[in-house]
N, C-alpha and C positions, 0 to 999 in steps of 0.2 A: 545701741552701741554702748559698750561700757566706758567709762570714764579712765583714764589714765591719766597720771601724774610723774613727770619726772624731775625730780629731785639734784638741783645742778650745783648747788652753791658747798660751796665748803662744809665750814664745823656746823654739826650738828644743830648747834645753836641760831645757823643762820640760816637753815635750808626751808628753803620753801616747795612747793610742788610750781614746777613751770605748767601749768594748763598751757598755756603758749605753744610750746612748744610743742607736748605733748597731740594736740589736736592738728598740727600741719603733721608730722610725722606718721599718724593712726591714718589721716586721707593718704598721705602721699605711700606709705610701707606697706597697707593692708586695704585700703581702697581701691589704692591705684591710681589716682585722678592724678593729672598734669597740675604740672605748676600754677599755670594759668588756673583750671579751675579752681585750684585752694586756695589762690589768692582773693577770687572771684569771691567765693565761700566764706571766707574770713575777712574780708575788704581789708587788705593791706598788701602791699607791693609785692611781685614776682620776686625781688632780691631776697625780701625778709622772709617768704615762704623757706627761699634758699636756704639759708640762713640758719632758719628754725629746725628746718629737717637735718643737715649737719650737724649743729649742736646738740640734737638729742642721737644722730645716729651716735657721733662721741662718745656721748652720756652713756648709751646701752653697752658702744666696747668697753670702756674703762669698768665699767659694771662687772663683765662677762670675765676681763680681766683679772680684776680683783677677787672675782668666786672662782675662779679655778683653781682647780686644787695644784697644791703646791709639793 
């Protein structure tokens, strides 16, 4: 499975890649597994699987957004 990183933080200067997030959202968008299992997966709570996979679906529209041509 390749790796992905999404990138959430502001300037340049402070972005990191969120692996975090990154990896509940690759189960949950392209996998397919239940909450439950990524949680299971990742051992940390059904909210924050939540959570993670929201904040990067966000991350990818505002992305999608921002490269659209204008």
């Amino acid at each position: 499975m390749a790796v992905v990183a999404l990138d959430v933080h502001g300037p340049a200067v402070h972005r990191r890649p969120r692996y975090d997030l990154a990896a509940a959202f690759v189960l949950r968008g392209i996998a397919d597994l239940e909450y439950n299992d990524i949680a299971q997966r990742l051992a940390i709570p059904v909210s924050t699987v939540r959570f993670r996979t929201h904040e990067a679906r966000e991350f990818v529209r505002r992305r999608l957004i921002d490269s659209a041509p204008r």
